[in-house]
N, C-alpha and C positions, 0 to 999 in steps of 0.2 A: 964227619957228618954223624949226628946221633939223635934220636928222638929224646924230643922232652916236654914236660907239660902237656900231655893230649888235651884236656879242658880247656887247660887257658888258653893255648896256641887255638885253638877249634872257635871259644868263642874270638879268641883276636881275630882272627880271618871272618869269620862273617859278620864283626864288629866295623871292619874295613869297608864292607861291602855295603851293610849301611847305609853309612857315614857318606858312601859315593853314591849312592843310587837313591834311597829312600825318599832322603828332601825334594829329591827333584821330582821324582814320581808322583809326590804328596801333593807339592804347586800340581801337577799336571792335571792331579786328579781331582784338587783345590776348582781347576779352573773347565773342567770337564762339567761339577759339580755346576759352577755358577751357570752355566749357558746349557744348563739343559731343564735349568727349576727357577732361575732369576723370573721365566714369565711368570710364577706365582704371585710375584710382587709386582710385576705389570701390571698384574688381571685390577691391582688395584684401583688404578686410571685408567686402562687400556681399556675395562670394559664400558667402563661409561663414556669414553671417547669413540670408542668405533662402533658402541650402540650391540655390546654380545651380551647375550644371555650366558648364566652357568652354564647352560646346557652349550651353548656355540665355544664355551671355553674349555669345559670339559671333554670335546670331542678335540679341539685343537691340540689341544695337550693330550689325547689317548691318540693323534696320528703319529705324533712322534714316534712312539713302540712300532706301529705302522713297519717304516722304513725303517728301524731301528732292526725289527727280528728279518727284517727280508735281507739285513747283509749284513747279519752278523759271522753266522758260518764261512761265508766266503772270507769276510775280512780277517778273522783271525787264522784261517788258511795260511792268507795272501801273508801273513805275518809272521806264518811256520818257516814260511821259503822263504822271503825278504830278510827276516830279520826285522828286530823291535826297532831299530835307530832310523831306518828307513821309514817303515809302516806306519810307525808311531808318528811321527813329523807330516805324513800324507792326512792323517787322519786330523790333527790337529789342525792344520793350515785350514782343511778345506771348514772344519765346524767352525773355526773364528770366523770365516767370511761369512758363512750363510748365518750365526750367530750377530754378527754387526748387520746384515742385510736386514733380518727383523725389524728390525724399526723404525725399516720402509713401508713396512704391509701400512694396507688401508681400508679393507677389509676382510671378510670368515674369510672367503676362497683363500685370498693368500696367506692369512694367518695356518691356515691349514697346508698351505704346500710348504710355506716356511717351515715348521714342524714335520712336514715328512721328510724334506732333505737335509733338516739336522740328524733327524733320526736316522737316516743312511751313513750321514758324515762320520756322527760319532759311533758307529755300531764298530764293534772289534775294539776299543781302546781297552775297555772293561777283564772284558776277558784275554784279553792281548797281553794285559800286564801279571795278569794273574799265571800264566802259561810261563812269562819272561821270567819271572821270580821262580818256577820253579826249575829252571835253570841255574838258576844261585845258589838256592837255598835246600839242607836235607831235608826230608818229611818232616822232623821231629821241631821243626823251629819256624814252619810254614805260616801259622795260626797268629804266632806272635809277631812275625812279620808283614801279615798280610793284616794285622789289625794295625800296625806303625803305619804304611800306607793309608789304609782306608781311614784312619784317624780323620782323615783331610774332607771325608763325607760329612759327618755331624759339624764341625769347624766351618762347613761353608755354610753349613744353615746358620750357623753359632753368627759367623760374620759377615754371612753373603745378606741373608736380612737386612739386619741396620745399613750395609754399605748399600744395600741396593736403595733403601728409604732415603739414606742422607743425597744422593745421586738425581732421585731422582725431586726431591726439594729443592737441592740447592742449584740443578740446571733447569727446572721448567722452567720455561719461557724465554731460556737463552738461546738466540740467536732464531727466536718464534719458534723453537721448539718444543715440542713437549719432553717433560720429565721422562716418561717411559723410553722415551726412544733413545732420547740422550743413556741412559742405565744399559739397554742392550745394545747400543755400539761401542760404548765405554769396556763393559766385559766380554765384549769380546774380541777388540783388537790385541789384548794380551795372548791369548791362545795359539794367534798368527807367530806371535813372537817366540813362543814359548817352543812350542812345532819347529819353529827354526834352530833352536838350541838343542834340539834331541840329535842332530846332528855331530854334534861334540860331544854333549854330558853324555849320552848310553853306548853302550857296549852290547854285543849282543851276546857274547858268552866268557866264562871267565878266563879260557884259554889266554883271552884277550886283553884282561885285565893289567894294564900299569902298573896300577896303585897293587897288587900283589906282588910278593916276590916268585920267580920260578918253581921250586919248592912247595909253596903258599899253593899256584895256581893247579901245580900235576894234582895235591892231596884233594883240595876240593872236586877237582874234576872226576878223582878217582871215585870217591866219596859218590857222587852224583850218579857214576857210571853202574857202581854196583846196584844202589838204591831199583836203576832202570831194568837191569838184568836180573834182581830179584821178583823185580816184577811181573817180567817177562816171563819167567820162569814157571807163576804161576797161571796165567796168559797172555803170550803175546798178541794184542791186539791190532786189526788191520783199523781202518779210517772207519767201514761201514760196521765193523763189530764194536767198535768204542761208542758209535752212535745209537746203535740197537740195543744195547745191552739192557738188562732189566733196572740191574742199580741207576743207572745214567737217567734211565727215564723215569724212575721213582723221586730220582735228585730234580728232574725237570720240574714236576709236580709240585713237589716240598719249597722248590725257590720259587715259582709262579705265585703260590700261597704268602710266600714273606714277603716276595715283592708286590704286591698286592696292599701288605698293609705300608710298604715301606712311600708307596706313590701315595695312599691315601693321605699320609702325612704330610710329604712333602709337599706337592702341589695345592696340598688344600688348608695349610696350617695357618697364614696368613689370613687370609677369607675367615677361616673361625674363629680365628684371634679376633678380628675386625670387628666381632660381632659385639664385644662389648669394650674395645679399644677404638676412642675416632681417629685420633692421628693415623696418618701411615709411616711415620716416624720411630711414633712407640708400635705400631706393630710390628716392624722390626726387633726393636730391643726387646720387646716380650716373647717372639719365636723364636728369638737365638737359645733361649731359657733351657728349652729340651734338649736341645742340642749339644751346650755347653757340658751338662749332665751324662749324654750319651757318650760325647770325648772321656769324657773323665773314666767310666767305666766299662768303655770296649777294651782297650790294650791291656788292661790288670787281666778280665775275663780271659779273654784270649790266650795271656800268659799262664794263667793258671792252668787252661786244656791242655799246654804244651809241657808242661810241669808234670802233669800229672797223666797225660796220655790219654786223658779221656776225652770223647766228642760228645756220644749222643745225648745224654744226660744234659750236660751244657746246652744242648742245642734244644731240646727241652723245655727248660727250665726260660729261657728268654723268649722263646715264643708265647709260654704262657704270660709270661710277663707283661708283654706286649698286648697280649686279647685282655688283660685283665683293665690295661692302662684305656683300651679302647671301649670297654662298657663303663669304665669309669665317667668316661669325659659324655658319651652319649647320656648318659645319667642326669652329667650333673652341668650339663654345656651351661645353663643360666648361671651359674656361679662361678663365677671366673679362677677367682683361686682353686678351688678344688677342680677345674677343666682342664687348668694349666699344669697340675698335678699328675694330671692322668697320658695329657701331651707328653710330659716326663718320661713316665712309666712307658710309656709308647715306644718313644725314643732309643731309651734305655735299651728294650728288649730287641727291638728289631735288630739296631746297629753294635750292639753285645754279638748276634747271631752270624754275622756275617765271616766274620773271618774264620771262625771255628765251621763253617757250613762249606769253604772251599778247601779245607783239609781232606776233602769223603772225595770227591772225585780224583782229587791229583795222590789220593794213596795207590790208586791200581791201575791209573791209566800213565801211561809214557808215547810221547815223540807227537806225531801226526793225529792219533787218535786221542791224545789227551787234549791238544789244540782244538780236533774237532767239538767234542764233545762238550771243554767249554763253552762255545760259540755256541752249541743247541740251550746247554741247559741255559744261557744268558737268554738265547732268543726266545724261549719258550715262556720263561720268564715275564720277558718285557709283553710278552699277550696282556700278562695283567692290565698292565696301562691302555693298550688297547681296550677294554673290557671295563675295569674298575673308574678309570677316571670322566668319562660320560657319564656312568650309572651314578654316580656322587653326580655330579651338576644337575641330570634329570630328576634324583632323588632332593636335592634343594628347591630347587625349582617348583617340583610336586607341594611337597610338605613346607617349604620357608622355612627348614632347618637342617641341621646337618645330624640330628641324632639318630636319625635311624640308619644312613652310611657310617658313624661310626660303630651300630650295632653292629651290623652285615662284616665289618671288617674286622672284628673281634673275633667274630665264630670262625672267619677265613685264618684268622693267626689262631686260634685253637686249631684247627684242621691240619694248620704245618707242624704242630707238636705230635698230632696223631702219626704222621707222614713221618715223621723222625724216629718214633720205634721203629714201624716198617721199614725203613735203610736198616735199623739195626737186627732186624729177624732176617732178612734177605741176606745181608753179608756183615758178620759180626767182623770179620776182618780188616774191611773200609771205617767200621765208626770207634777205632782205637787205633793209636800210633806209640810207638817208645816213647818213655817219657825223653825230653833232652837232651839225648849226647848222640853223636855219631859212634861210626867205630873207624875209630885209628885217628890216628895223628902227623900234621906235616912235619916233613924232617928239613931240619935249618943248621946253616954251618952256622960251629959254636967255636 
């Protein structure tokens, strides 16, 4: 037995791990995506079919956060103790049903309770997965990781749009149904299926792993183990101190703010596109635009923070990005080119921010209380949508435009740049990690 290669062996092994889990995670998260913003592309026909106002749409879509922050904390508990392979498959199964149920509604009431029991269904996947990965993965490679995942976020706008437009064209009126409905039972009988495969494809720790060699799996675990006990060391954290802590609730604040602009976008890009696109066809293929944009430049972002060790600044620098793409487009909403520019810039900065934003909590928190903690700062989070996606419909409604919600949502994504020093005055040691390498390396018979 002798050691060789620490790098190369260090990245083969979590190249492995990848290669096994990523893809899968990505559809999951592919299809997590679809059936929780597909109704933006509903709202196309639904609303004039069941007679809703923005405003009756935009409160349908802010119940979802509704049930979404009310169990979220439990669910990625229930996820601590269960395990991913299990949890994950509960949580998927039951949002394909109530996701294909949607479009049965036949009016606000039930468009509204449909939306609060997705929002229960899928609470905990989000942060469930983020927790599971850092079971796999050291600190130093989290960012780059956790943006290969989330890739699967802007991709489903890139292609959930056009698929949802070509969906719902090319089934209205088959079998006297309408398009909308045909789009959300369509996407989401996959998720039933998909639930049922986490059964097989996930593992819940690498102890457990096949596809590694014995060797392979002790270094990583050991790798992981120390990672925890350094942690610890500087404190170990109970369930209720991981939730109280000051960082934790600072980081609450800072994602409520990104998510804020990240729902302004999503659920309402469509409707702005609309405004000077008639098909619902091409409003697809013009919102996929930002998106495709946003793919392309989250994973580099990402890799560079993990390269280089730095967070805050990064997280920064996108935020601003983002408020800047947001008074652009309020600006310049009449002119389509330059709108869909600023949609870009939107894009870009929100979904750049995200992965380097869940490196700060999983540097100091470990086990029960890193679970928890997730699960707050996601649920606190999701208030936005409660809160932000009404105020945009009432603010159309008012005005017959959308640019003063895109103003209001610029100053909110300046606000999260503000919030991102303050993590870094509070605990300079959450908003920087080593650059890329562990320490040590697995030992393999030669």
């Amino acid at each position: 037995m002798s050691n060789i290669m620490n790098r190369a062996d260090e990245t083969a092994i979590l190249r492995k791990n990848a290669i096994r889990l990523i893809p899968f995670l990505a559809v999951l998260y592919l299809l997590y995506s679809f059936d929780r913003s597909n109704v933006s592309m509903a709202a196309l026909t639904m609303n004039k079919s069941l007679a809703f106002s923005a405003t009756v749409f935009g409160i349908g879509s802010g119940i979802f956060f509704l049930g979404y922050v009310a169990f979220a904390i439990p669910s990625n508990l229930m996820l601590e103790r269960h395990g991913a392979r299990i949890w994950i498959c509960r949580i998927m199964v039951v949002w394909g049903i109530v996701s294909a149920g949607t479009g049965l509604i036949s009016g606000a009431w039930q468009f509204y309770a449909a939306r609060f029991v997705l929002g229960l269904a899928e609470a905990g996947f989000f942060p469930g997965v983020i927790y599971f990965l850092t079971l796999w993965y050291p600190a130093a490679y989290r960012a780059r990781i956790v943006g290969l995942f989330m890739l699967a976020y802007p991709l489903a706008g890139a292609f959930g749009s056009p698929l949802a437009g070509f969906i719902m064209t090319q089934c209205d009126g088959l079998l006297g149904i309408e398009g909308w409905r045909w789009m959300l039972f369509l996407e989401g009988v996959p998720a039933i299926i998909a639930g049922l495969a986490c059964l097989v494809v996930l593992v819940d720790r690498p102890a457990k792993a096949r596809w590694l060699e014995p060797a392979e799996r002790d270094w990583l675990e050991g790798v992981l183990a120390k990672e925890r006990e350094q942690s610890q060391k500087v404190q170990n954290f109970t369930l209720l101190e991981g939730l109280t802590d000051r960082r934790v609730l600072v980081l609450c604040i800072m994602f409520l703010f990104q998510n804020a602009g990240l729902y302004g976008s999503m659920f309402w890009i469509p409707q702005i596109i609309k405004v000077f696109v008639p098909s619902d066809s091409l409003v697809g293929v013009v919102a996929s635009i930002p998106y495709f944009c946003a793919a392309f430049v989250m994973y580099f972002f990402a890799h560079h923070s993990d390269v280089t060790g730095e967070r805050i600044w990064h997280l920064v620098a996108t935020c601003a990005v983002a408020a800047l793409g947001y008074v652009i487009t309020g600006i310049w909403l009449s002119t389509p080119i330059v709108a869909i520019g600023g949609l870009v810039l939107v894009c870009i900065g929100i979904y750049a921010a995200f992965p380097v934003f869940w490196t700060l909590p999983t540097s100091f928190l470990t086990g029960r209380a890193s679970a928890g903690a997730l699960g707050l700062i996601i649920a606190c989070a999701n208030i936005s949508g409660i809160i932000v996606l009404p105020l945009i419909g009432w603010s159309k409604d008012v005005t017959g435009a959308f640019n003063a919600a895109m103003f209001g949502l610029g100053v909110v994504m300046a606000l999260a740049a503000v919030l991102t020093v303050v993590v870094k005055a509070i605990s300079p040691a959450a908003s920087n990690s080593a650059p890329a390498s562990t320490t040590g390396s697995p030992t393999r018979a030669t």
